[in-house]
N, C-alpha and C positions, 0 to 999 in steps of 0.2 A: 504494500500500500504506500503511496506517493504522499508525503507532509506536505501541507500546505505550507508553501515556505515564505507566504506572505504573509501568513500570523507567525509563524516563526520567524522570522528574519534573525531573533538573535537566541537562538538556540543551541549555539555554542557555548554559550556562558550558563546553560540552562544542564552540563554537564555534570559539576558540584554539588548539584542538589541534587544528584541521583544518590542516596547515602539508604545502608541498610537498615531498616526498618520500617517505621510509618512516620508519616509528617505529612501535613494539611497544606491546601494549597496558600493560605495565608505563611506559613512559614515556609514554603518553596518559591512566595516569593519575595520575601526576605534576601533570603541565601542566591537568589540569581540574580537579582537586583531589577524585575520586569515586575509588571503591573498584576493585579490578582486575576483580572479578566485573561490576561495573557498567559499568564501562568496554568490557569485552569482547562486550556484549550491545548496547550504544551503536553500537561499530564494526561490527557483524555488520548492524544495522540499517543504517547507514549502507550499508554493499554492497548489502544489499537491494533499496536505494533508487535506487542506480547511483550512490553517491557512494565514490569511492576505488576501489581494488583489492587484494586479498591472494594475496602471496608467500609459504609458508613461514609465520611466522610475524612477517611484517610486512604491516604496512597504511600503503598508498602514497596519495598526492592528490597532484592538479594543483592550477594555480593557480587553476583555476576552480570547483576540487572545496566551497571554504567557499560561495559563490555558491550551488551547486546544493545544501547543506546547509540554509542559511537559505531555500532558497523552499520545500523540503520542509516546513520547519518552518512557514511561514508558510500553505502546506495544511491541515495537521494545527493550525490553531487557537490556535498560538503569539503573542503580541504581536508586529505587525511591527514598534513603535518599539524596541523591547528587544529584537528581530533586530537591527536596522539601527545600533544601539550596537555590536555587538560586532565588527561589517562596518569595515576601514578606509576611506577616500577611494576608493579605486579599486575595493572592492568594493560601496562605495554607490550609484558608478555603473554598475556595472554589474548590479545591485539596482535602478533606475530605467527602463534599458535593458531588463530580462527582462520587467519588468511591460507596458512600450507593447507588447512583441512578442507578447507572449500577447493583447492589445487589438489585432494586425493592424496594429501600425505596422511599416513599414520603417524600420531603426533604423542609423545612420549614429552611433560611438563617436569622442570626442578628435577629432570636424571641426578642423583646423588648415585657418586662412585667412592670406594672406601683403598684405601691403604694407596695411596692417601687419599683425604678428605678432599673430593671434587664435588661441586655443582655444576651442570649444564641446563641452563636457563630453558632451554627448548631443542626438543632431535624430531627431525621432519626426515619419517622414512618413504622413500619410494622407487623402486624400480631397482631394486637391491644395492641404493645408494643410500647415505644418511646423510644431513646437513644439519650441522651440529653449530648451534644457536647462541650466542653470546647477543643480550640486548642492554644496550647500553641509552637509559635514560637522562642523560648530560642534556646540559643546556649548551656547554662551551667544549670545545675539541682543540685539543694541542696533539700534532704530529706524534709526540714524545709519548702522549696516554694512549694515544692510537695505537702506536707501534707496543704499548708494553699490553694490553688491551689484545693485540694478537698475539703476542708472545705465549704467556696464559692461553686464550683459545687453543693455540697448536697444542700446549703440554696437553689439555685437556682431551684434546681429540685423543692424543697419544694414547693418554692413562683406556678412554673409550674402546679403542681399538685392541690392546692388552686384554682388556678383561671382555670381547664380546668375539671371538674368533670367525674367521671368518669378513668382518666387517670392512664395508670400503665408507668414507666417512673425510668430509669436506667441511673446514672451519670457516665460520661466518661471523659478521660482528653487525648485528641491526645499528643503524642508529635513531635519535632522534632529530637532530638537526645536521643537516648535511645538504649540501647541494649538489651530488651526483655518488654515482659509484666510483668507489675508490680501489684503486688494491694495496697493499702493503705486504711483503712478499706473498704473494700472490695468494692473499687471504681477503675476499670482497670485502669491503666498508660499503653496503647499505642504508641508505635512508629510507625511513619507513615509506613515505611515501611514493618511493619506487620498489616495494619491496615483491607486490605484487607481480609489475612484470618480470622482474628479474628472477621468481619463481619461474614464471611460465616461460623463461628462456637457459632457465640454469643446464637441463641437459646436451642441451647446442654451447653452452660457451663454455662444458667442463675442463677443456684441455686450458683454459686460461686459467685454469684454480687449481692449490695444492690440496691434490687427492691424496688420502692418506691411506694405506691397510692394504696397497696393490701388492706389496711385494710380501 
């Protein structure tokens, strides 16, 4: 279903008040800073859409309710980098997550590997390939975090690749502010909002990325 995006017009900032629990449209629209009438036509949408649910005169979300907020929005023609601002860390990732799944990956969240202690943020399996997810919600990027930001990724593929046999497995670094794809030894830098096509090209341009677990 398409939002009318002329009651909405500022429905970005209407992101925030998606918080777990119930709250009245008077106090969402508080916290978004839009008028009550606007507000109430926002959350009416939002139901619409399968985001939240109404009690009475309260409208309730999960924790997963902002998530399914911002991909509606990102439907409907909204900037996905100015979604993905308003997403914290964990909703970034899993903002990363919903995009390979809709592209048919199988999507494994927070892989924890042991001896040693690794997390990998996100593993998008497909085609007996992995692409192993480092997302990084920075506002500011220096060459130097980049580069140690891969470093970490690689070990981590590493440690992945030891402990799952057999595995072929490519390290990624999403970001959030970035103005194109990058490499750093030949490990993609990502912005989110090319993350998408750069899914749906990544098995044409693998011989430009370090493939890990071939040999």
């Amino acid at each position: 279903m398409k939002i009318n995006l002329k009651i909405t017009k500022n429905l970005l900032n209407t992101l925030p008040g998606i918080i777990p629990g119930g709250i009245s449209v008077q106090d969402f629209s508080v916290i978004t800073k839009t008028d009550v009438d606007e507000s109430s036509k926002i959350l009416e949408n939002f139901l619409k859409n399968g985001v939240g649910s109404k009690q009475e005169d309260q409208y309730y979300f999960e924790d997963s309710d902002k998530l399914k907020a911002a991909l509606m929005l990102i439907k409907n023609g909204f900037p996905l980098d100015e979604i993905a601002v308003a997403l914290n860390w964990r909703d970034f990732e899993g903002l990363t997550a919903e995009i390979l799944e809709e592209k048919n990956f199988a999507i494994i969240k927070n892989l924890m590997l042991t001896k040693p202690r690794m997390e990998i943020d996100v593993v998008g399996i497909r085609l007996g390939v992995a692409m192993l997810i480092d997302c990084k919600h920075w506002k500011r990027y220096s060459t130097s975090a980049l580069s140690e930001a891969v470093r970490k990724q690689v070990e981590r593929t590493k440690h992945y690749i030891s402990k799952t046999p057999g595995a072929i497995a490519v390290p990624v670094i999403v970001t959030l502010y970035q103005d194109k794809i990058d490499f750093i030894d030949r490990v993609p830098i990502v912005p989110i909002f090319q993350f998408a096509s750069f899914v749906d090209e990544f098995y044409g341009n693998l011989e430009e990325m370090k493939i890990m677990g071939l040999n």
